[in-house]
MIPA-526443 format. One record per residue: residue number from 1; x, y, z of N, C-alpha, C in turn. Coordinates in steps of 0.001 Angstrom, whole numbers. Layout:
N
[NUM,[X,Y,Z],[X,Y,Z],[X,Y,Z]]
...
***
This chain:
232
[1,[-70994,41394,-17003],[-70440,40043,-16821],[-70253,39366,-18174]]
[2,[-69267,38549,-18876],[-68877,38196,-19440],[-69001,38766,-20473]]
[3,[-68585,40121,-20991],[-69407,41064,-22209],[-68287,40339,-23109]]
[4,[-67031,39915,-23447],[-66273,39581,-24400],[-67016,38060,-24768]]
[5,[-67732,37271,-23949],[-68005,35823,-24190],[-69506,36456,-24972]]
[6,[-70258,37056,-24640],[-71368,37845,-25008],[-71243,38038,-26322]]
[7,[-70266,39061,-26783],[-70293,39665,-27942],[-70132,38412,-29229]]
[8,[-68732,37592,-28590],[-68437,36043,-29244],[-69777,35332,-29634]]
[9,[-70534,35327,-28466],[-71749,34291,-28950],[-72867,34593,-29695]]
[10,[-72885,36210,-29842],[-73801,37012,-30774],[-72669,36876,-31970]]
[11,[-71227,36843,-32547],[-71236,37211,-33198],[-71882,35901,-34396]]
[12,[-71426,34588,-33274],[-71567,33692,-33700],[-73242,33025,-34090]]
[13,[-74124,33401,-33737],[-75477,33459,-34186],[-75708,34162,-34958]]
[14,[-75279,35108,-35397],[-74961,36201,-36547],[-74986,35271,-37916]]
[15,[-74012,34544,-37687],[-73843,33179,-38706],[-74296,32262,-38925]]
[16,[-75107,31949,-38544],[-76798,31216,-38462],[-77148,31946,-39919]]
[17,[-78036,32808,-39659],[-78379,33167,-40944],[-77955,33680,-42173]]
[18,[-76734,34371,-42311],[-75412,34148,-43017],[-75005,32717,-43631]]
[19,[-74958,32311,-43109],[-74926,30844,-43825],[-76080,29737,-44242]]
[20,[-77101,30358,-43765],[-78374,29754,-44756],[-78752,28872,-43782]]
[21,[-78476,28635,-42681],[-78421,27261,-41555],[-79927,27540,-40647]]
[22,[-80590,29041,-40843],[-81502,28938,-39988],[-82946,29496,-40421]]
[23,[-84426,29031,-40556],[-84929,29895,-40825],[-85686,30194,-39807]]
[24,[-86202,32353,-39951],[-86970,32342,-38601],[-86156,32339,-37422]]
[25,[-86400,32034,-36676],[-85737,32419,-35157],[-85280,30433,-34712]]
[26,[-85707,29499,-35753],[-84657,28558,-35417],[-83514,27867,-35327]]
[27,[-83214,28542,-33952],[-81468,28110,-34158],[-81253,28922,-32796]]
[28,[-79963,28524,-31965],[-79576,28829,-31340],[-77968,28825,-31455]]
[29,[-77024,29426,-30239],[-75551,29522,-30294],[-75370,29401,-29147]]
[30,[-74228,28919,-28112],[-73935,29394,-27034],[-72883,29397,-26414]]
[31,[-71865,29293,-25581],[-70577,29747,-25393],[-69976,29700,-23676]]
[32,[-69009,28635,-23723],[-69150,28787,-21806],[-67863,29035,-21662]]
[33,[-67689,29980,-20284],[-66459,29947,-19829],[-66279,29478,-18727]]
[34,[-65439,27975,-19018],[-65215,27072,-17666],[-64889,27892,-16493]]
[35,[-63744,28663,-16232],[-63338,28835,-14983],[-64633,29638,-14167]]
[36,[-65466,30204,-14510],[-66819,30425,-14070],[-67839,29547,-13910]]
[37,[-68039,28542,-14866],[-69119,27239,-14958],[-70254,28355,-14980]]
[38,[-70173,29423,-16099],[-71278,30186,-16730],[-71163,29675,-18393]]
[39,[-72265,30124,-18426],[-72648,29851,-20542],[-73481,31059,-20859]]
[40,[-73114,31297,-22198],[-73742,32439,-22548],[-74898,32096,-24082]]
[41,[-76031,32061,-23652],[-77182,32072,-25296],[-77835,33001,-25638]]
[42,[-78086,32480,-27046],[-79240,33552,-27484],[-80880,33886,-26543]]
[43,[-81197,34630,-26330],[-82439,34528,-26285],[-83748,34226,-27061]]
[44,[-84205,33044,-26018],[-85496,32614,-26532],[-85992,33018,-27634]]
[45,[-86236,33055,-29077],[-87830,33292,-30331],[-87412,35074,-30714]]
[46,[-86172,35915,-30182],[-85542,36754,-30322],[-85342,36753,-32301]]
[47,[-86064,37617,-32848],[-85562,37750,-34485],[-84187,38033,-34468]]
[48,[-83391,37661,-35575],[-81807,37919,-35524],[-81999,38827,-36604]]
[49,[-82464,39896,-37033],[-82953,41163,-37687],[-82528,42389,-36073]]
[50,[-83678,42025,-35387],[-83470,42871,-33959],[-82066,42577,-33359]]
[51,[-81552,41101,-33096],[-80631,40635,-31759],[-79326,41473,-31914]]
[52,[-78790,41691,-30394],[-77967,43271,-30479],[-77350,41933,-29357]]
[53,[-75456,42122,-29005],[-75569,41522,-28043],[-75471,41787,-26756]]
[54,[-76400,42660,-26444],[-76792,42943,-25098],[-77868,42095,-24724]]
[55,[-78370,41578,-25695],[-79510,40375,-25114],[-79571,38934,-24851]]
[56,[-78043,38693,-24897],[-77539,37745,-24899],[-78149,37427,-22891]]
[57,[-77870,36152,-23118],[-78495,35542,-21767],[-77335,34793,-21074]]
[58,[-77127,35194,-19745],[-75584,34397,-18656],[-76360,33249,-18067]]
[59,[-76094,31956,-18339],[-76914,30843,-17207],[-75817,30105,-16587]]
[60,[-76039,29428,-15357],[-75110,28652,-15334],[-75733,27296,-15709]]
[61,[-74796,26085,-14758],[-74720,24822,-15543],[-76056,24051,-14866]]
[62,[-76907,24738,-14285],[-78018,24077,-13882],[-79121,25213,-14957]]
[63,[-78914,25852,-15573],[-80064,26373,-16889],[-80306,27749,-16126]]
[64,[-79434,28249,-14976],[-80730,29068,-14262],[-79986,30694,-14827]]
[65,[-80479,31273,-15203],[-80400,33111,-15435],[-79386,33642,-14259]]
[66,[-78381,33923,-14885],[-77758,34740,-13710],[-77271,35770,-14253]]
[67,[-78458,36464,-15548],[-77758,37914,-15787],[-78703,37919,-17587]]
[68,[-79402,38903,-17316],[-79997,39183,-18844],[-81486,39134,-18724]]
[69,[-82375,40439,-19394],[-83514,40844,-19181],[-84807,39791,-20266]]
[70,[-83971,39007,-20737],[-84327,37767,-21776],[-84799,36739,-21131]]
[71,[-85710,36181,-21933],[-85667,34538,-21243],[-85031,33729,-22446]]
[72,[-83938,32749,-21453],[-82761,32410,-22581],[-83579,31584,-23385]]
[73,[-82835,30806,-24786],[-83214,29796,-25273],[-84304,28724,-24861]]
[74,[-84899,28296,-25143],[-85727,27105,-24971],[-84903,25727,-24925]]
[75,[-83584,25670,-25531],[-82795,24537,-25858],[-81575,24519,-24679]]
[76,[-81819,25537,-23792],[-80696,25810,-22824],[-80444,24864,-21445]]
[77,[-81815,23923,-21635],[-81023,22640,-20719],[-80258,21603,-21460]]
[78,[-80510,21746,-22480],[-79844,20546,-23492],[-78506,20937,-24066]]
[79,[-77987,22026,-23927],[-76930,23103,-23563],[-75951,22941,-22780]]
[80,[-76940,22423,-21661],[-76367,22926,-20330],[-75604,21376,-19686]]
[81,[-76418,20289,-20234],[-76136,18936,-20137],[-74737,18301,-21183]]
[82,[-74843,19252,-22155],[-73742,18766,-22870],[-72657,19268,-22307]]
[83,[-72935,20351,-21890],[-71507,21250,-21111],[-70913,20190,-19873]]
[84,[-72190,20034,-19323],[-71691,18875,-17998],[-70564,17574,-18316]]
[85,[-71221,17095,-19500],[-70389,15621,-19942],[-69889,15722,-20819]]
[86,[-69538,16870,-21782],[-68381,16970,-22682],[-67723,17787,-22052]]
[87,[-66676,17572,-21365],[-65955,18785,-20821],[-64716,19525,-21900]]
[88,[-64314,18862,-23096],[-63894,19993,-24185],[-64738,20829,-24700]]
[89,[-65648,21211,-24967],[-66158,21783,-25385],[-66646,23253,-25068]]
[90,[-66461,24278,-25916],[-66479,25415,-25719],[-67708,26314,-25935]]
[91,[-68459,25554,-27193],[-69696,26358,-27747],[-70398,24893,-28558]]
[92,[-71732,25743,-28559],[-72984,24722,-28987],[-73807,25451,-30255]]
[93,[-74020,24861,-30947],[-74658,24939,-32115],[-75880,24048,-32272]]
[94,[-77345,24395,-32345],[-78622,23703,-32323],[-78856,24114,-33795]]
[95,[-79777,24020,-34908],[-79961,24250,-35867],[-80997,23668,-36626]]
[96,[-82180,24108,-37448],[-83005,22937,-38258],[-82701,22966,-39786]]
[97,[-81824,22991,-39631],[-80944,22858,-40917],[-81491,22019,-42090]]
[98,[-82429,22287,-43419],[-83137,21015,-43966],[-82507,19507,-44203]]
[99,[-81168,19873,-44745],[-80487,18405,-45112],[-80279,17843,-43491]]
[100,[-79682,18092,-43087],[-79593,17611,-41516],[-80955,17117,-41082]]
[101,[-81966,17994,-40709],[-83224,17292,-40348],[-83984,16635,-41330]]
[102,[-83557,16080,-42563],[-84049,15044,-43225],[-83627,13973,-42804]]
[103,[-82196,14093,-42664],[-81472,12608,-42107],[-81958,12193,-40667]]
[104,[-82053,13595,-39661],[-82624,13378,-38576],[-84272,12558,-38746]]
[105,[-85206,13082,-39489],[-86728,12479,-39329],[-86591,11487,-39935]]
[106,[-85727,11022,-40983],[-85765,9619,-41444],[-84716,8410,-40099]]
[107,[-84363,8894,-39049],[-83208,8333,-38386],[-82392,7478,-38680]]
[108,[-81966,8601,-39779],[-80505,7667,-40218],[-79115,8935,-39883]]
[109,[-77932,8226,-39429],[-76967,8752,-39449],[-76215,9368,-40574]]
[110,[-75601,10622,-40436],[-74964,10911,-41989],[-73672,10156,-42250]]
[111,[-73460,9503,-43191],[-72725,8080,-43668],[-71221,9526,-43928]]
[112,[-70216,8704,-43558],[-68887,9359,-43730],[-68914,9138,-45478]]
[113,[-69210,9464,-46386],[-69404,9078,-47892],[-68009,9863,-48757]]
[114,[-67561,10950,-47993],[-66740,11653,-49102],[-65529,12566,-47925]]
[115,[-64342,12963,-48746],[-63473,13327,-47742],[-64038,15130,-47018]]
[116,[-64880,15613,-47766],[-65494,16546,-47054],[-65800,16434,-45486]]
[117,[-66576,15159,-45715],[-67065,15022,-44142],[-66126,14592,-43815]]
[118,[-64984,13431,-44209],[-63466,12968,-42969],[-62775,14333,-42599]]
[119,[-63329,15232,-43308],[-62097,16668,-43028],[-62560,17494,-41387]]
[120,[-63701,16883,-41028],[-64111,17448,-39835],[-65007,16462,-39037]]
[121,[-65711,14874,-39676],[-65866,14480,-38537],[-65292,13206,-38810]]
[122,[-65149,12196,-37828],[-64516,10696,-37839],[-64881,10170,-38089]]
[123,[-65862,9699,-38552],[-66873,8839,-38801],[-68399,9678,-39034]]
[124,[-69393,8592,-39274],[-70885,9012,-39325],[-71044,9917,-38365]]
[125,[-71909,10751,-38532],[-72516,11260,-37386],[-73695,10754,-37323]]
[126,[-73712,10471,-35337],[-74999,9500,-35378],[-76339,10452,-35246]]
[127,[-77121,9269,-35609],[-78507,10086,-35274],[-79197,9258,-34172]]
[128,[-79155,9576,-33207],[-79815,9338,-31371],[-80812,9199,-31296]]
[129,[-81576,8649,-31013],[-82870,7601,-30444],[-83723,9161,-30432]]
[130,[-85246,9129,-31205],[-86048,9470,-30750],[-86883,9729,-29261]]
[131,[-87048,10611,-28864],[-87649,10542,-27304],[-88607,10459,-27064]]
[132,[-88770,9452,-25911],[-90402,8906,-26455],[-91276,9516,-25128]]
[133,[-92692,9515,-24987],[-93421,10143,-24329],[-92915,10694,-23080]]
[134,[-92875,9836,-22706],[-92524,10336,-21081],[-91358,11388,-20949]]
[135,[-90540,11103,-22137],[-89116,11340,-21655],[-89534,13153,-22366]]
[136,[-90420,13103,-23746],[-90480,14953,-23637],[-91870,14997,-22516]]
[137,[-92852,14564,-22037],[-93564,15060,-20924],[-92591,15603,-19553]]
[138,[-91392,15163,-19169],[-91197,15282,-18251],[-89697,15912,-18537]]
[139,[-89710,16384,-18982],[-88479,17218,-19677],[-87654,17221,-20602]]
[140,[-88423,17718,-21956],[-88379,17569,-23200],[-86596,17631,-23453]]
[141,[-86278,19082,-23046],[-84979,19483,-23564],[-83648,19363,-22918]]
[142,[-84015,18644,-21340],[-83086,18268,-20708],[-82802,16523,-20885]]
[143,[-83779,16134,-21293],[-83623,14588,-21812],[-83316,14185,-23478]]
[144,[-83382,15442,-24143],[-82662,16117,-25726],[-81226,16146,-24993]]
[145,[-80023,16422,-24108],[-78826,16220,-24164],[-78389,14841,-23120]]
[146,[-79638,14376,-22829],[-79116,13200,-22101],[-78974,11564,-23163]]
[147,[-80200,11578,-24276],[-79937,11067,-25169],[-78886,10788,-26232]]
[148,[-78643,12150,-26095],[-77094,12213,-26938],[-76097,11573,-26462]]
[149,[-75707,11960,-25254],[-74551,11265,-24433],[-74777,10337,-24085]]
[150,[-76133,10192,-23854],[-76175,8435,-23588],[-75508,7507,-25254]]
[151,[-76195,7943,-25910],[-75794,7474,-27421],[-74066,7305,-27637]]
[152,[-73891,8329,-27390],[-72418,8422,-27722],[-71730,7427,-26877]]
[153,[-72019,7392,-25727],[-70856,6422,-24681],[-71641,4978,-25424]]
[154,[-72507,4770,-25260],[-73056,3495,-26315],[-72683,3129,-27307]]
[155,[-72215,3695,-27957],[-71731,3977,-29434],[-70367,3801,-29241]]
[156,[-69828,4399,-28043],[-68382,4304,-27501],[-67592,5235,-28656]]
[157,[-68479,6207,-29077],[-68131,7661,-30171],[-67266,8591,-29466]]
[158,[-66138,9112,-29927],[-65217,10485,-28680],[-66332,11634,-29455]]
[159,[-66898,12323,-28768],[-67832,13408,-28865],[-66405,14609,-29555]]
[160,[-65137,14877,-29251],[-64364,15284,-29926],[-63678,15377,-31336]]
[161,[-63932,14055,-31741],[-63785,13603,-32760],[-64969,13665,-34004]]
[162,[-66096,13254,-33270],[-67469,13499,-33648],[-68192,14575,-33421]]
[163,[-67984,16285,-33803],[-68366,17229,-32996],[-70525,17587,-33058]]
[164,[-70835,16133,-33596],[-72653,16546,-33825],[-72794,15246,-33600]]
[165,[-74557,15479,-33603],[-75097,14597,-33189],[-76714,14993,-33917]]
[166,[-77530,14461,-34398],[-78951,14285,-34599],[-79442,13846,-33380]]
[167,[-80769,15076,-33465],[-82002,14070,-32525],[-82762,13532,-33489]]
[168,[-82934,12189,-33388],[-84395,11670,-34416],[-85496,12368,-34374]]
[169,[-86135,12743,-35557],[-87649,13472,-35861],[-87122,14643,-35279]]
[170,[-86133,15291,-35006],[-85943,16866,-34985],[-84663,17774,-35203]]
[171,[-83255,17463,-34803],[-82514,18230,-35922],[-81142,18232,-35187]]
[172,[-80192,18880,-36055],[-79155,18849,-35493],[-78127,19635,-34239]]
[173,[-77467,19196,-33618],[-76548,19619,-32462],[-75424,19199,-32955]]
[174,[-74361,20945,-33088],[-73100,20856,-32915],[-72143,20768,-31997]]
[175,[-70586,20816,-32001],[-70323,21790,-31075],[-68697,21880,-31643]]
[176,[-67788,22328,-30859],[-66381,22971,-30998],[-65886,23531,-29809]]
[177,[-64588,23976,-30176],[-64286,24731,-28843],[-64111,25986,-28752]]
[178,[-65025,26875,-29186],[-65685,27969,-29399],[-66979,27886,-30511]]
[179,[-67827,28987,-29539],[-68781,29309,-30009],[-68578,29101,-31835]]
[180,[-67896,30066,-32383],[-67746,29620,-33728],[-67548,28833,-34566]]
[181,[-66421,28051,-33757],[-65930,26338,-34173],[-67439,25437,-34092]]
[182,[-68249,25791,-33320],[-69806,24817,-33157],[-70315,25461,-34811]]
[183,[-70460,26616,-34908],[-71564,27291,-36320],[-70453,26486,-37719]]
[184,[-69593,26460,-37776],[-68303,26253,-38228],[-68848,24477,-38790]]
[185,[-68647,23337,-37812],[-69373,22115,-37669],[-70857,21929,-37998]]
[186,[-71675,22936,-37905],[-73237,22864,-38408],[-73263,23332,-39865]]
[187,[-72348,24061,-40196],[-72142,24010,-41990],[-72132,23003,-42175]]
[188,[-70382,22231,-42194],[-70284,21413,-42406],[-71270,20123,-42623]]
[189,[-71586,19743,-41284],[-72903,19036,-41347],[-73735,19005,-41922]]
[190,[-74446,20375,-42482],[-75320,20340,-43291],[-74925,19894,-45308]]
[191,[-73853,20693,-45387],[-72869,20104,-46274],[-73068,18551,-47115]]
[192,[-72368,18353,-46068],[-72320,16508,-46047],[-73520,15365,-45646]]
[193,[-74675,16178,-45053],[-75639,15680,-45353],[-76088,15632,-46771]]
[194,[-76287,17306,-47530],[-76828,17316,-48804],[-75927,16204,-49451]]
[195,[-74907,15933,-49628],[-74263,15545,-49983],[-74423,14060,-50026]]
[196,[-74477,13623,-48714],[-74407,12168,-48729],[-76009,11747,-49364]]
[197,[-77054,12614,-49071],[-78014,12364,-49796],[-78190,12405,-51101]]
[198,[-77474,12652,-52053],[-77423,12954,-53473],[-76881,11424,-53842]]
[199,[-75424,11033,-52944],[-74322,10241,-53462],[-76128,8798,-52821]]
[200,[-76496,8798,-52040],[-76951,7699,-52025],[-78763,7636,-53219]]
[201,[-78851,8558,-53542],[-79917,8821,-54845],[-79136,8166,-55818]]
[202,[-77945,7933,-56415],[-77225,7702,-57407],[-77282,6070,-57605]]
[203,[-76655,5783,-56434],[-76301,4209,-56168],[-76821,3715,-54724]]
[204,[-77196,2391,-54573],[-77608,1535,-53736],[-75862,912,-52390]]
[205,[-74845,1214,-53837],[-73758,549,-53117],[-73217,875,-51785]]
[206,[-72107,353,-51585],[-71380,665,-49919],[-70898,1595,-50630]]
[207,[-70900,3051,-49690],[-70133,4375,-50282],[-69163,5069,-49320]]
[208,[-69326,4257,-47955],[-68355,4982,-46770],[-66970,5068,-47448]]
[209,[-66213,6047,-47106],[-65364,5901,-47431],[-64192,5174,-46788]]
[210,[-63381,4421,-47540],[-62042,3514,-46507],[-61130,3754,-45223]]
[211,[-61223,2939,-44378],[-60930,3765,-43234],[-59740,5024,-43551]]
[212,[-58424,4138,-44244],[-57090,4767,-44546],[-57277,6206,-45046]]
[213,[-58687,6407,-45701],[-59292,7462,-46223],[-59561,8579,-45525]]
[214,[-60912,8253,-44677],[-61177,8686,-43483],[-59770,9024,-42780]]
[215,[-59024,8265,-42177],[-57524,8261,-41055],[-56731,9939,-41657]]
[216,[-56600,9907,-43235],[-55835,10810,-43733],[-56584,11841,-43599]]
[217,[-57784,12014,-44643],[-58289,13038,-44129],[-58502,14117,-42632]]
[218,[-59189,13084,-41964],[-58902,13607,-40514],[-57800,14028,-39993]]
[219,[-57019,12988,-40129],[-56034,13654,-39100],[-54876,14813,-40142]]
[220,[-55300,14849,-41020],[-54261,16408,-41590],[-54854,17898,-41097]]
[221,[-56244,17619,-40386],[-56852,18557,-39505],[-56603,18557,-38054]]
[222,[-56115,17637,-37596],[-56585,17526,-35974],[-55023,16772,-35335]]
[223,[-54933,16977,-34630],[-53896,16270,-33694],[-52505,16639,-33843]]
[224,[-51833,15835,-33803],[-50330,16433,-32640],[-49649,16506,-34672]]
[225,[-50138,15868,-35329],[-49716,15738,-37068],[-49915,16331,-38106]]
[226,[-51256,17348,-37224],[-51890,17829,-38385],[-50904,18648,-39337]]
[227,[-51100,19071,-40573],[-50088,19313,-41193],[-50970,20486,-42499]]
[228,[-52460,20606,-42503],[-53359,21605,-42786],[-52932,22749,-42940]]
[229,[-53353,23560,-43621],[-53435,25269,-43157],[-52247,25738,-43106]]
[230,[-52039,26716,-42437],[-50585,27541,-41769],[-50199,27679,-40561]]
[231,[-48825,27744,-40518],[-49073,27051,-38699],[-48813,28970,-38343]]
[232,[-49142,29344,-36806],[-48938,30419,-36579],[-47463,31190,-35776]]
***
């Protein structure tokens, strides 16, 4: 069952540690194919030295195993919740990325500071309310993607536009519309965190960059204008 979405989402955790984004077994990838309302993750604390992708894990959109001798991710309700209420979205990227989870434990958002970050997100990426007792006693990682989206419609943020999100005191969530496009956005992110943390060591001043700034950047990547790259 889904061995082509399988292989995609291994290749894409592959790149986790390839790109410096994970240490140890933290980090996850995962990958859904709507017309099924299946998702495909890594397995659970699995070394990515060993991971082959036959161990990849099939759940559907309620977290539950419907195929793989693994027990999936630990992060696979918070997965599974974003899949529910972002319906663009193709693949998920979790990560403890250091620059990212600095900005995350200090809960501050990463400031749009330079056209690096307008080149892939719209603005700040926010960093989402810490979860407070009750909410990890009674289901740590399914109330980890309800925070987010709660944030975002609060925020009145297009989760499209904005493809991450920080949890306060713990780390970052990508995503894209494929598995790769999510690992793809958790560079980035991490990127423009180091980044915005350096530019605000320097100076105290306002450093966002101007909207007109932001507007160009972005959109020579994205939309009906983009004008980026090579067309195919």
């Amino acid at each position: 069952m889904l061995e082509e979405l399988k292989e995609e989402v291994y290749q894409a955790n592959m790149q986790l540690p390839a790109l410096d984004l994970v240490t140890f077994t933290w980090g996850n990838v995962s990958g859904i194919d709507r017309s099924k309302g299946l998702f495909v993750i890594k397995p659970s604390g699995v070394d990515y030295q060993t991971l082959k992708p036959e161990d990849m894990v099939v759940v559907n959109l309620d977290g539950e195993v419907v195929e793989g001798n693994l027990n999936p991710s630990s992060d696979t309700p918070t997965h599974a919740y974003l899949y529910k209420h972002f319906p663009n979205i193709g693949g998920i990227t979790h990560t403890h990325s250091p620059w990212g989870v600095a900005f995350a434990a200090a809960k501050l958002d990463i400031p749009a500071v330079s056209t690096t970050h307008a080149d892939t997100f719209y603005g700040d990426i926010p960093a989402v309310p810490a979860l407070n007792e009750q909410e990890i006693a009674e289901g740590y990682e399914l109330n980890t993607g309800k925070v987010i989206v709660k944030e975002f419609a609060q925020r009145g943020i297009d989760p499209d536009a904005v493809p991450a999100a920080l949890v306060s005191q713990h780390g970052p969530f990508s995503w894209g519309a494929t598995p790769a496009k999510s690992v793809y956005n958790a560079k980035v992110l991490e990127v423009s965190a180091e980044m915005a943390y350096h530019a605000l060591q320097l100076t105290r001043n306002e450093l966002h960059v101007p909207q007109y700034l932001l507007d160009k950047h972005y959109y020579r990547k994205h939309g009906a204008h983009a004008y980026y790259g090579q067309k195919e």
